[in-house]
Structure formats: structure tokens, C-alpha cells
PDB file with one MODEL, atoms N, CA, C and O in Angstrom:
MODEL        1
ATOM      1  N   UNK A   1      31.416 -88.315  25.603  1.00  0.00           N
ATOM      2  CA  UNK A   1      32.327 -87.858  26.632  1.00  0.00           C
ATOM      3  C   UNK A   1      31.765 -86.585  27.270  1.00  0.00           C
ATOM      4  O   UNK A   1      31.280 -85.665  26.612  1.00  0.00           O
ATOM      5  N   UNK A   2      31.843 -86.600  28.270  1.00  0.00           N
ATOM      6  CA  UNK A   2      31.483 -85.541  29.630  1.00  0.00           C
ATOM      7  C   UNK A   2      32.726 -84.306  29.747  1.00  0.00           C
ATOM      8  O   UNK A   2      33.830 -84.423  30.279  1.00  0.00           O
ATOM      9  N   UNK A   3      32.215 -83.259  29.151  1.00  0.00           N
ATOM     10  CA  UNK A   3      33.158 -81.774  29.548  1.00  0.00           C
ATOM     11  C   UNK A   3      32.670 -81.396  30.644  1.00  0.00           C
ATOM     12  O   UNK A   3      31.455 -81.212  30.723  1.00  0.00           O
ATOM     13  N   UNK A   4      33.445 -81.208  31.659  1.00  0.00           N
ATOM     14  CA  UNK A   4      33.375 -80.398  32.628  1.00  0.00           C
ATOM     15  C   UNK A   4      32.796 -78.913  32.413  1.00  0.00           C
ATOM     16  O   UNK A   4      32.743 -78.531  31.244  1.00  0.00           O
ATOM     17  N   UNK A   5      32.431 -78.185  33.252  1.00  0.00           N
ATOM     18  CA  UNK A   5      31.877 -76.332  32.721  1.00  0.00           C
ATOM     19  C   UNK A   5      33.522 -75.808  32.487  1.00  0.00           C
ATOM     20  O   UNK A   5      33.904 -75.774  31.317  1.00  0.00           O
ATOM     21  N   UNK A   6      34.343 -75.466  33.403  1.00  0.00           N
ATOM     22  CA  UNK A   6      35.841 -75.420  33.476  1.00  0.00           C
ATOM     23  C   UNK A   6      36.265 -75.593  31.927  1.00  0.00           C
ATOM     24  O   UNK A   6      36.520 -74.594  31.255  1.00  0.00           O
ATOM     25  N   UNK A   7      36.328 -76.803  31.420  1.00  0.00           N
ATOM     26  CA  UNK A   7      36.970 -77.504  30.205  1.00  0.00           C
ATOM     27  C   UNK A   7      36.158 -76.714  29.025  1.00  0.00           C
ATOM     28  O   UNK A   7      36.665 -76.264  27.997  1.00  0.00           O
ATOM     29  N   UNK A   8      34.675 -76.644  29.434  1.00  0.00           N
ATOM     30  CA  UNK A   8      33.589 -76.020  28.287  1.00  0.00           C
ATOM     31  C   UNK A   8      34.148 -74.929  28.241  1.00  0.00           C
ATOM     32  O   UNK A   8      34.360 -74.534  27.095  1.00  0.00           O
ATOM     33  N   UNK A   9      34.674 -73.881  29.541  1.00  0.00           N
ATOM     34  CA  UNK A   9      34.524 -72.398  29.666  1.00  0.00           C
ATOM     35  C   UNK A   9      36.442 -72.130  28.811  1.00  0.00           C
ATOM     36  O   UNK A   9      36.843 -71.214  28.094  1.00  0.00           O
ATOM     37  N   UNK A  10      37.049 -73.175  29.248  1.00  0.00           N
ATOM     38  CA  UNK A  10      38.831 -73.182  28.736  1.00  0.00           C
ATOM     39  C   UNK A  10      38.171 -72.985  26.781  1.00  0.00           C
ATOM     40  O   UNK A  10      38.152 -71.890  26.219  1.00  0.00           O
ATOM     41  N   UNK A  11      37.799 -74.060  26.230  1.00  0.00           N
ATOM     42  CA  UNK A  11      37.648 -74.053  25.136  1.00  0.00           C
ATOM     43  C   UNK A  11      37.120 -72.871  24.302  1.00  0.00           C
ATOM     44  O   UNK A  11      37.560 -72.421  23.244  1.00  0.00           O
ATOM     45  N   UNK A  12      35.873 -72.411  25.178  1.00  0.00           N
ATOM     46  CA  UNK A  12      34.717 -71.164  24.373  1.00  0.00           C
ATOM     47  C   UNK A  12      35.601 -70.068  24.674  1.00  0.00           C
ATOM     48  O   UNK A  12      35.481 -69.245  23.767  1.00  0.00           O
ATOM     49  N   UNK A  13      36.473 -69.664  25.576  1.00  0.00           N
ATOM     50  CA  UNK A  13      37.252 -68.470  25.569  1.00  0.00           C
ATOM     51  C   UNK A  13      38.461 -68.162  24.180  1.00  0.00           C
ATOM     52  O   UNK A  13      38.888 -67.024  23.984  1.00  0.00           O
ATOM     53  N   UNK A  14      38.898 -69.373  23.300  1.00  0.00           N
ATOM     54  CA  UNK A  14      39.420 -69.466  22.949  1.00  0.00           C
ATOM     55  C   UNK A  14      39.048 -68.739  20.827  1.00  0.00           C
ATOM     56  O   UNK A  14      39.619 -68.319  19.820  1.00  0.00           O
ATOM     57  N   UNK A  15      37.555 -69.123  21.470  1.00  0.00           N
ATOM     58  CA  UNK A  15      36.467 -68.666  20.095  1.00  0.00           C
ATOM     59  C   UNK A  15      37.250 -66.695  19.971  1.00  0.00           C
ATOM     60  O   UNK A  15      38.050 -65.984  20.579  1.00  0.00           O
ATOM     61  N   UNK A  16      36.429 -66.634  18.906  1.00  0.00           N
ATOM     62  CA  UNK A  16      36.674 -65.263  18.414  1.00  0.00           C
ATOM     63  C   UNK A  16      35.365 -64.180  19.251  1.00  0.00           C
ATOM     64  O   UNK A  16      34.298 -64.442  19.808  1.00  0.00           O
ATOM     65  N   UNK A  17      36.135 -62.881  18.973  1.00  0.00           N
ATOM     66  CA  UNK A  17      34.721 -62.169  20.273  1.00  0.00           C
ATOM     67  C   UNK A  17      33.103 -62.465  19.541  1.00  0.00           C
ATOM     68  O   UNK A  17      32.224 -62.898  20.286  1.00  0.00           O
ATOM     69  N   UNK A  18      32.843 -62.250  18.326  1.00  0.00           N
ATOM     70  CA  UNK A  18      31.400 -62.723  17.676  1.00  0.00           C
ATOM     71  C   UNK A  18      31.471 -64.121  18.509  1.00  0.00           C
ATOM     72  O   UNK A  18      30.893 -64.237  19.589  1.00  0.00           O
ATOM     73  N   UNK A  19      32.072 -64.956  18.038  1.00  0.00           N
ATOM     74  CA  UNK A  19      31.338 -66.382  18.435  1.00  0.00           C
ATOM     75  C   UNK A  19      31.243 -66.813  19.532  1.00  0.00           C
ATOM     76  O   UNK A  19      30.687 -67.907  19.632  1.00  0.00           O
ATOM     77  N   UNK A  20      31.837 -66.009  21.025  1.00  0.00           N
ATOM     78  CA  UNK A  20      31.672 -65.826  22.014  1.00  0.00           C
ATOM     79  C   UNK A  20      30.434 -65.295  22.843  1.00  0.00           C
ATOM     80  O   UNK A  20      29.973 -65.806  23.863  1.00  0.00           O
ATOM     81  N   UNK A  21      29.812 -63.686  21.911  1.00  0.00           N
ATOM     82  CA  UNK A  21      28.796 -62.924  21.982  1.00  0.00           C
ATOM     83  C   UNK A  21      27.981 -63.920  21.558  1.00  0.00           C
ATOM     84  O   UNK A  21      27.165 -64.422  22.331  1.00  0.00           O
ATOM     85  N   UNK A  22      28.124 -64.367  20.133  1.00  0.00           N
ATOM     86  CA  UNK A  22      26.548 -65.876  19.717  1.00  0.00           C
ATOM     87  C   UNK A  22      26.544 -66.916  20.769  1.00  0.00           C
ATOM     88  O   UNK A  22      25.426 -67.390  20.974  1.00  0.00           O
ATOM     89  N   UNK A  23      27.599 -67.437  21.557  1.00  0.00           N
ATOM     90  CA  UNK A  23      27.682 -68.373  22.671  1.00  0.00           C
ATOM     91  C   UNK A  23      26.698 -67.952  23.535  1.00  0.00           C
ATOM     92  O   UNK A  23      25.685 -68.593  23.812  1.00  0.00           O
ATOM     93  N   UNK A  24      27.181 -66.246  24.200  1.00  0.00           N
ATOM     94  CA  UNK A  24      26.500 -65.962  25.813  1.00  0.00           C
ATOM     95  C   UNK A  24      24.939 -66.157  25.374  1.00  0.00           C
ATOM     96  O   UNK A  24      23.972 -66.777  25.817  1.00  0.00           O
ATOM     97  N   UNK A  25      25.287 -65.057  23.956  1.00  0.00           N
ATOM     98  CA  UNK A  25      23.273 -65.089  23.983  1.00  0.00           C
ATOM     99  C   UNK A  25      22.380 -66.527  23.557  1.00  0.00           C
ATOM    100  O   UNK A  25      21.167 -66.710  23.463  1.00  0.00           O
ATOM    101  N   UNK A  26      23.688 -67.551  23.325  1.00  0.00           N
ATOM    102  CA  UNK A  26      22.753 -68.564  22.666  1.00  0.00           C
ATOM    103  C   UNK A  26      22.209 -69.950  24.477  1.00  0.00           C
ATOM    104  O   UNK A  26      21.511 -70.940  24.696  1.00  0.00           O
ATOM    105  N   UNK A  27      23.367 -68.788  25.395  1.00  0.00           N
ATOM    106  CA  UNK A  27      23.330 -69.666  26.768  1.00  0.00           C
ATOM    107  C   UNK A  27      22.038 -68.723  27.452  1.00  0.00           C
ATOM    108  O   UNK A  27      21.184 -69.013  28.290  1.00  0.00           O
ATOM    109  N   UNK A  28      22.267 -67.696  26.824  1.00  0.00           N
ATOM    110  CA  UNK A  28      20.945 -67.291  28.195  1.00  0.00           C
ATOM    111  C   UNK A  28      19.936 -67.008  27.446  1.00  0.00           C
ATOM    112  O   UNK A  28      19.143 -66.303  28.070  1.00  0.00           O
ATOM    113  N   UNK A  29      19.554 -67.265  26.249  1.00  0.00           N
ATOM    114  CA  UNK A  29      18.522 -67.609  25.812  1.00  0.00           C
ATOM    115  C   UNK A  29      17.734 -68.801  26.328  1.00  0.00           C
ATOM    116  O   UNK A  29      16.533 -68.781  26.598  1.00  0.00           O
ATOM    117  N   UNK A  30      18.786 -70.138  26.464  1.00  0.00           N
ATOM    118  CA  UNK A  30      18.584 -70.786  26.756  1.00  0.00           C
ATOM    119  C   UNK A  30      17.610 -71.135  28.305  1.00  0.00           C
ATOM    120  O   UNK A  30      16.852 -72.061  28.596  1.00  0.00           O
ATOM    121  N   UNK A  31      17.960 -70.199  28.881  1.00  0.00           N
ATOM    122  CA  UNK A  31      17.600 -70.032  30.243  1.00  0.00           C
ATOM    123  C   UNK A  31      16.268 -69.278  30.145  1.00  0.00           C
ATOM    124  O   UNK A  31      15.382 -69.891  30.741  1.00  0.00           O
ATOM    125  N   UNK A  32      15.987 -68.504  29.760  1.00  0.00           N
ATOM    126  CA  UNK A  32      14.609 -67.992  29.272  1.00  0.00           C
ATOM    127  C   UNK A  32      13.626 -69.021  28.920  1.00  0.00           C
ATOM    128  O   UNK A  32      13.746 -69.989  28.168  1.00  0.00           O
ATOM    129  N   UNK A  33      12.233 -68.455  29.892  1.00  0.00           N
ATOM    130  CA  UNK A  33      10.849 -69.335  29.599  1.00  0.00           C
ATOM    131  C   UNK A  33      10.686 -69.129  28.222  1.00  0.00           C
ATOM    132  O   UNK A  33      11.435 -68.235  27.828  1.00  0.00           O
ATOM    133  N   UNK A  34       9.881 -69.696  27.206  1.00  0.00           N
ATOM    134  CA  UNK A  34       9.027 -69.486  26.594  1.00  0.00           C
ATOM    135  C   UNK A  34       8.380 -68.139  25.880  1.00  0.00           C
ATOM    136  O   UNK A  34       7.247 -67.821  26.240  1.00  0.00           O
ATOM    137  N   UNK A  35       8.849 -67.578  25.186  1.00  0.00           N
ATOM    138  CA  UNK A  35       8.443 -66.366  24.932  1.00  0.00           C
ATOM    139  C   UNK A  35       7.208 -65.881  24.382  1.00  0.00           C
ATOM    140  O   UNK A  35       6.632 -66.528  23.507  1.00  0.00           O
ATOM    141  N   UNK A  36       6.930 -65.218  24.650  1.00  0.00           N
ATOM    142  CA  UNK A  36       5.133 -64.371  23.826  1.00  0.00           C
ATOM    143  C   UNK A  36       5.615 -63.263  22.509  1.00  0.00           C
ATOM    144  O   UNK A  36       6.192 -62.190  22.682  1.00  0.00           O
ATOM    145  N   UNK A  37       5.316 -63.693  21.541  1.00  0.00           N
ATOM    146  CA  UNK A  37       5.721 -62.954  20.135  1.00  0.00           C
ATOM    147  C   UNK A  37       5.144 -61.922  20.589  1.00  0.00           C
ATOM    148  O   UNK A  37       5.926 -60.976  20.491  1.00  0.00           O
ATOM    149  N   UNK A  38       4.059 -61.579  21.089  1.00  0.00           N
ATOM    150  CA  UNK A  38       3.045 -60.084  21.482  1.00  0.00           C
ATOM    151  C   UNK A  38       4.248 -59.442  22.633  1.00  0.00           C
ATOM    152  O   UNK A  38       3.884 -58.338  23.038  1.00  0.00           O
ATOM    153  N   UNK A  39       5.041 -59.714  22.990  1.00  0.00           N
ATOM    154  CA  UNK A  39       5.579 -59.063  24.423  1.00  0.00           C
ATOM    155  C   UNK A  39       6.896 -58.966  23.259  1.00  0.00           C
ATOM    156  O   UNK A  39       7.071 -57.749  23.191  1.00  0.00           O
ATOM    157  N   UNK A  40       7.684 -59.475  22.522  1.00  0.00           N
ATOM    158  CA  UNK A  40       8.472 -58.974  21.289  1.00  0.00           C
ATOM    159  C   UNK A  40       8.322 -58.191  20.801  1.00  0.00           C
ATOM    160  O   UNK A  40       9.260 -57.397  20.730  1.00  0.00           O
ATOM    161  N   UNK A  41       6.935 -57.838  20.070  1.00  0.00           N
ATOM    162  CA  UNK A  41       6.190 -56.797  19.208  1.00  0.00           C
ATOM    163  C   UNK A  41       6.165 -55.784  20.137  1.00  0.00           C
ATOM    164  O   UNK A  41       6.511 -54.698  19.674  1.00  0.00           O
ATOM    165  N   UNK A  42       5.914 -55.792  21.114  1.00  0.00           N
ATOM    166  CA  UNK A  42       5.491 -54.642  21.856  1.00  0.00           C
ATOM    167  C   UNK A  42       6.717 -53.921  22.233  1.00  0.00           C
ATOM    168  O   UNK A  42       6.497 -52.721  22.398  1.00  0.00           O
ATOM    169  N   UNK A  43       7.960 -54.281  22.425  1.00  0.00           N
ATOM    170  CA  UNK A  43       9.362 -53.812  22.973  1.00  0.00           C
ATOM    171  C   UNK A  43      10.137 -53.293  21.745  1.00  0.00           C
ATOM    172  O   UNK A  43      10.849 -52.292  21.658  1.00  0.00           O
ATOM    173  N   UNK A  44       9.822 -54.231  20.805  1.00  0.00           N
ATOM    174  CA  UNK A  44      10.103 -53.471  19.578  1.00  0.00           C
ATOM    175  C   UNK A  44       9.673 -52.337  19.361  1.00  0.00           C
ATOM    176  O   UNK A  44      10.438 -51.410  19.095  1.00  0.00           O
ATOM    177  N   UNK A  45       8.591 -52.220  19.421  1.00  0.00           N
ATOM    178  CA  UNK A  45       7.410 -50.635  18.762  1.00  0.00           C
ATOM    179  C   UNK A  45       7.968 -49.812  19.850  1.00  0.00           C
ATOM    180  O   UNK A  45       8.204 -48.654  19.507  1.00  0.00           O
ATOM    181  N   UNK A  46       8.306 -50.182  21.369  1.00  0.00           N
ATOM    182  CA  UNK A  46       9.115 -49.091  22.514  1.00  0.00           C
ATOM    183  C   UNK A  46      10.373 -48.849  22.026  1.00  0.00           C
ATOM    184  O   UNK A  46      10.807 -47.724  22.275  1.00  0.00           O
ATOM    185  N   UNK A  47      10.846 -49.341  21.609  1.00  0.00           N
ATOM    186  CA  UNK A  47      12.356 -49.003  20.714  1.00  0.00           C
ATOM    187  C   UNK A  47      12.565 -48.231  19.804  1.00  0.00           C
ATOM    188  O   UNK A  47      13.485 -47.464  19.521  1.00  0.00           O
ATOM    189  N   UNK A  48      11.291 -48.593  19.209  1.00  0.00           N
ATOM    190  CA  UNK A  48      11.727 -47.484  17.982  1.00  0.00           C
ATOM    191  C   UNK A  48      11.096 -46.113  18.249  1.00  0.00           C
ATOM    192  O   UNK A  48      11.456 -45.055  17.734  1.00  0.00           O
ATOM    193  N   UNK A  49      10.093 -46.288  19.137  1.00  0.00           N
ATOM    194  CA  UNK A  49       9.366 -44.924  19.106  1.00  0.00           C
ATOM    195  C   UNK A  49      10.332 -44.173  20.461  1.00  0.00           C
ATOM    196  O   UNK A  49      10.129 -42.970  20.626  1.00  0.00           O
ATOM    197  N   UNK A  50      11.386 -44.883  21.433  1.00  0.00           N
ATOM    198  CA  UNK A  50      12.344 -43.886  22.011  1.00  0.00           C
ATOM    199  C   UNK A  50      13.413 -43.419  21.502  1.00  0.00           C
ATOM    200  O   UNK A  50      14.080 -42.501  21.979  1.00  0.00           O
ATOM    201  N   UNK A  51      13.827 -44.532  19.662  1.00  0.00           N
ATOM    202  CA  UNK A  51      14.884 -44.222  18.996  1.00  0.00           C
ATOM    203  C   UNK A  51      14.718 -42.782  18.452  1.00  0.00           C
ATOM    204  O   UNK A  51      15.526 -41.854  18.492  1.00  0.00           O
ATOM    205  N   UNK A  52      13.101 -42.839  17.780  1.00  0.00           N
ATOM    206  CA  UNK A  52      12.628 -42.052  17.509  1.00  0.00           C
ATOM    207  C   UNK A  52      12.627 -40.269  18.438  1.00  0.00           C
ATOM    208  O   UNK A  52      13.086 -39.204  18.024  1.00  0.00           O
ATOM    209  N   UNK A  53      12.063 -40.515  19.499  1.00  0.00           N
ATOM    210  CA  UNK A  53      12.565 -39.472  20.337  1.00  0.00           C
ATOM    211  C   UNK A  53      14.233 -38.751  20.181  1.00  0.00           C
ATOM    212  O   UNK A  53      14.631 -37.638  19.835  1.00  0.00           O
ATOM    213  N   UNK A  54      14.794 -39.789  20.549  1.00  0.00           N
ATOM    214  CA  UNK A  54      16.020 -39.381  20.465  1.00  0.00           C
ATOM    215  C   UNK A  54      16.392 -38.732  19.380  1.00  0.00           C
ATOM    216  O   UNK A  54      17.143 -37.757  19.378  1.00  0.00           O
ATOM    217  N   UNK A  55      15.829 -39.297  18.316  1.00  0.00           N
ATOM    218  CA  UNK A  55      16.288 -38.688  17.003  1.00  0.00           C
ATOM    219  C   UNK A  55      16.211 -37.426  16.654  1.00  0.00           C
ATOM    220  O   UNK A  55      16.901 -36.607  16.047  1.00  0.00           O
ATOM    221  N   UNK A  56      15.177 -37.475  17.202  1.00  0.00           N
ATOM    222  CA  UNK A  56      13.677 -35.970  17.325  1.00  0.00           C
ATOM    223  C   UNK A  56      14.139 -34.761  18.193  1.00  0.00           C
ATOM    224  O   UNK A  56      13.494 -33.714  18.246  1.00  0.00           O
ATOM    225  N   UNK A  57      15.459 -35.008  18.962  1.00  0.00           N
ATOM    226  CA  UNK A  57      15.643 -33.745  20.710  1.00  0.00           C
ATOM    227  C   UNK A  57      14.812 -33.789  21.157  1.00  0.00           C
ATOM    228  O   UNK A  57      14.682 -32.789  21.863  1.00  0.00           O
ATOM    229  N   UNK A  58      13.319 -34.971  21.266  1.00  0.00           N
ATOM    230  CA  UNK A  58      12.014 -35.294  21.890  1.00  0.00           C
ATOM    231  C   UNK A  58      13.115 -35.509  23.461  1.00  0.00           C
ATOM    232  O   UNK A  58      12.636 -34.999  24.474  1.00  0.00           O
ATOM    233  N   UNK A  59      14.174 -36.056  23.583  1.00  0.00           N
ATOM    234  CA  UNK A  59      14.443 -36.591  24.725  1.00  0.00           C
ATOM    235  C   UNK A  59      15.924 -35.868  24.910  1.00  0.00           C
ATOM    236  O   UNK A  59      16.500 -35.351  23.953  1.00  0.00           O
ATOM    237  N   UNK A  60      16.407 -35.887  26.089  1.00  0.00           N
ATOM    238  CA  UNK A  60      17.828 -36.166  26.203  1.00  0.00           C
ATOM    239  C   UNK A  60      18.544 -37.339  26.794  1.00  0.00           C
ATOM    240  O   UNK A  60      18.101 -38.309  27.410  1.00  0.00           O
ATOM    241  N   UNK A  61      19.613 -37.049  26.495  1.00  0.00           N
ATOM    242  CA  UNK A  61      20.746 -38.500  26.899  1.00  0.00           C
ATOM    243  C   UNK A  61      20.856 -37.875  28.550  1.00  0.00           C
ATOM    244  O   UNK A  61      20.368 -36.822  28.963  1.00  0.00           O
ATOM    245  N   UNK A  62      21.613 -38.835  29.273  1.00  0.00           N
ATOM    246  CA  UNK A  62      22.273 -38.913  30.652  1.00  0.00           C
ATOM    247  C   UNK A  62      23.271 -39.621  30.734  1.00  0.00           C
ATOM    248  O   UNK A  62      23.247 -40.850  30.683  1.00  0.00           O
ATOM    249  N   UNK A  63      23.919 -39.170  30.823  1.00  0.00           N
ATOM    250  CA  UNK A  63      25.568 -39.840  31.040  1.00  0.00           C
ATOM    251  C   UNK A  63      24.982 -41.185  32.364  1.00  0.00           C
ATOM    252  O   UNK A  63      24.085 -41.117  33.203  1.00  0.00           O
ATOM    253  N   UNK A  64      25.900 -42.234  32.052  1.00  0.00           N
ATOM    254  CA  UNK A  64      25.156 -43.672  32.985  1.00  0.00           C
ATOM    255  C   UNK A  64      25.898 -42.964  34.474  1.00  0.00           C
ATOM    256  O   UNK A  64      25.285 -42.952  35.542  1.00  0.00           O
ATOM    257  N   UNK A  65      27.454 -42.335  34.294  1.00  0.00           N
ATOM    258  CA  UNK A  65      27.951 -41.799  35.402  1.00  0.00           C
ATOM    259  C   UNK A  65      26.621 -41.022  36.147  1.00  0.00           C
ATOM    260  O   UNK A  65      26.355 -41.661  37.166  1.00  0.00           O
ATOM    261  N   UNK A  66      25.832 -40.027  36.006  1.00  0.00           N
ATOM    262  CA  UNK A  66      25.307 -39.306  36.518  1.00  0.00           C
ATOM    263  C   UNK A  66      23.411 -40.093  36.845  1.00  0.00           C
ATOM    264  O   UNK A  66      22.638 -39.680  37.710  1.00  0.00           O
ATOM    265  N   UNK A  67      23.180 -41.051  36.026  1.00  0.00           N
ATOM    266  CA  UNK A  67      21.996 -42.218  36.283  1.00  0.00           C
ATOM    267  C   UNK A  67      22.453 -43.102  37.446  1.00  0.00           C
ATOM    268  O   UNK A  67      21.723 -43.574  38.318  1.00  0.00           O
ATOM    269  N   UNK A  68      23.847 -43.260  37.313  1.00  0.00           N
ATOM    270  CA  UNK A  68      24.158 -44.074  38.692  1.00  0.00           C
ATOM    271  C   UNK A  68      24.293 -43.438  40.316  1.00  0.00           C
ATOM    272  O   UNK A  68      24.199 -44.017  41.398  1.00  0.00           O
ATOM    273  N   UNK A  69      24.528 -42.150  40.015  1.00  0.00           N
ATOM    274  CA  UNK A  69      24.959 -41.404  41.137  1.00  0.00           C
ATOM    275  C   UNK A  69      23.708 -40.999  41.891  1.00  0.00           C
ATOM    276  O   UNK A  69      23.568 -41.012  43.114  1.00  0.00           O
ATOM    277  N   UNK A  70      22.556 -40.531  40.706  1.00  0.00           N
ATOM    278  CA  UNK A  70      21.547 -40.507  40.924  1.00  0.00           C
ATOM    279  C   UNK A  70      20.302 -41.722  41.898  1.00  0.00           C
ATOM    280  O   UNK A  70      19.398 -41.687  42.732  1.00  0.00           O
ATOM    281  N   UNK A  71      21.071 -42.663  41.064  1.00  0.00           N
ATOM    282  CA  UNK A  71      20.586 -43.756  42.155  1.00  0.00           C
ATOM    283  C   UNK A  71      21.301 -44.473  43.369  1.00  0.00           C
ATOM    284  O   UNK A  71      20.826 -45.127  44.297  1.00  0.00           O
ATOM    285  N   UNK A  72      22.534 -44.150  43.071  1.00  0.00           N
ATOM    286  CA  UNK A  72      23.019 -44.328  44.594  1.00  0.00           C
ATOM    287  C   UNK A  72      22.232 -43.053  45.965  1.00  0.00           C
ATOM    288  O   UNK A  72      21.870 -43.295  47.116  1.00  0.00           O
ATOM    289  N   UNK A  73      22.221 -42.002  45.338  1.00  0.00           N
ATOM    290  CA  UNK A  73      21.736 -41.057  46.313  1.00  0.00           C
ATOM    291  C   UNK A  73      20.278 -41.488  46.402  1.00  0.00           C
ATOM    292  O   UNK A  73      20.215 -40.913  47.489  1.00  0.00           O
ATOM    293  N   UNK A  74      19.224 -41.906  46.272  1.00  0.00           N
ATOM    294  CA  UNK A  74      18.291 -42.904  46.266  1.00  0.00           C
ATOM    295  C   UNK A  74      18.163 -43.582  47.069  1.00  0.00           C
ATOM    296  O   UNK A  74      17.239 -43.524  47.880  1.00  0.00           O
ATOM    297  N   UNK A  75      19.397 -44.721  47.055  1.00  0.00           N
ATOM    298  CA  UNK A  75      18.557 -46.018  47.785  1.00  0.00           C
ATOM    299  C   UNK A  75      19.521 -45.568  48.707  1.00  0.00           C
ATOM    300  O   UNK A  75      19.265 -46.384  49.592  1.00  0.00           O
ATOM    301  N   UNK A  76      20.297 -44.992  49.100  1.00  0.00           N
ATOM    302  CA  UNK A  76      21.542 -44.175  50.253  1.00  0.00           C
ATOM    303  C   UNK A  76      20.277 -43.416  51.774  1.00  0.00           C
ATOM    304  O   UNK A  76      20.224 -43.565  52.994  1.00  0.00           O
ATOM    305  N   UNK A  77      19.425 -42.573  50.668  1.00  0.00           N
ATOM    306  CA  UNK A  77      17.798 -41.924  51.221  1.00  0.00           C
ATOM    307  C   UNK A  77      17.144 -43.047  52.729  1.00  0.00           C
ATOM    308  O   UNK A  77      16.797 -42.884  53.899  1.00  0.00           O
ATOM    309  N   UNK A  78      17.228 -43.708  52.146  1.00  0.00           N
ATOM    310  CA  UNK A  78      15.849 -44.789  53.192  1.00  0.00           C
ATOM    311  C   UNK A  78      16.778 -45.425  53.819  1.00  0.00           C
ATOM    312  O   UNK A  78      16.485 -46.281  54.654  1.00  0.00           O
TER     313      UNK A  78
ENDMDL
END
């Protein structure tokens, strides 16, 4: 039998928030080429070595309010 997306989307809302979150990522995984384990490895090792920063006062935070404003005044420019 044939579910409609509608009927699919009525049912999966009904899941708990985890099995909803395992749904989205297990749908747009889906949508993703082919992955390169070397391009994994590599985003990983950037993760930890900016977690690292952070950890360190190597970096500071930015409120997303003030990253966004920042880029509205940006592309506002040209």
C-alpha cells in the first residue's frame, strides 16, 4: 500500500521528539551523495581542535544575534 507524504508526515509527527530527530537525519542522510571517510576525518579533527580553542579562551563566542546583524549589514553594503 501507497502512503501519501501528507499521511507519512500525519503519522511521523506523532513519534516521540528522539524518533523524529533519528527520522529527519535518517531522511537527509538519505539525500546525501556518497561520502569520503577522509572528508569525515578531517571535520572531525576541525571540531575538536575549535572545541579545543574554546576550551582554551584560544577563541571567543558571538552571540548568533550579533553574527546575524553582522551579516545583514554585509550583504545590505553592495
Amino acid at each position: 500500500m501507497t502512503h501519501t507524504v501528507e499521511e507519512i508526515f500525519a503519522e511521523a509527527v506523532e513519534l516521540g521528539e528522539r524518533e523524529r530527530a533519528s527520522l529527519a537525519g535518517l531522511l537527509i542522510h538519505s539525500l546525501e551523495p556518497s561520502r569520503d571517510s577522509r572528508v569525515d576525518e578531517s571535520w572531525l579533527v576541525e571540531i575538536k581542535n575549535r572545541i579545543r580553542a574554546m576550551d582554551s579562551g584560544g577563541v571567543s563566542e558571538v552571540p548568533w544575534e550579533e553574527v546575524r546583524a553582522r551579516l545583514w549589514a554585509r550583504f545590505n553594503q553592495n
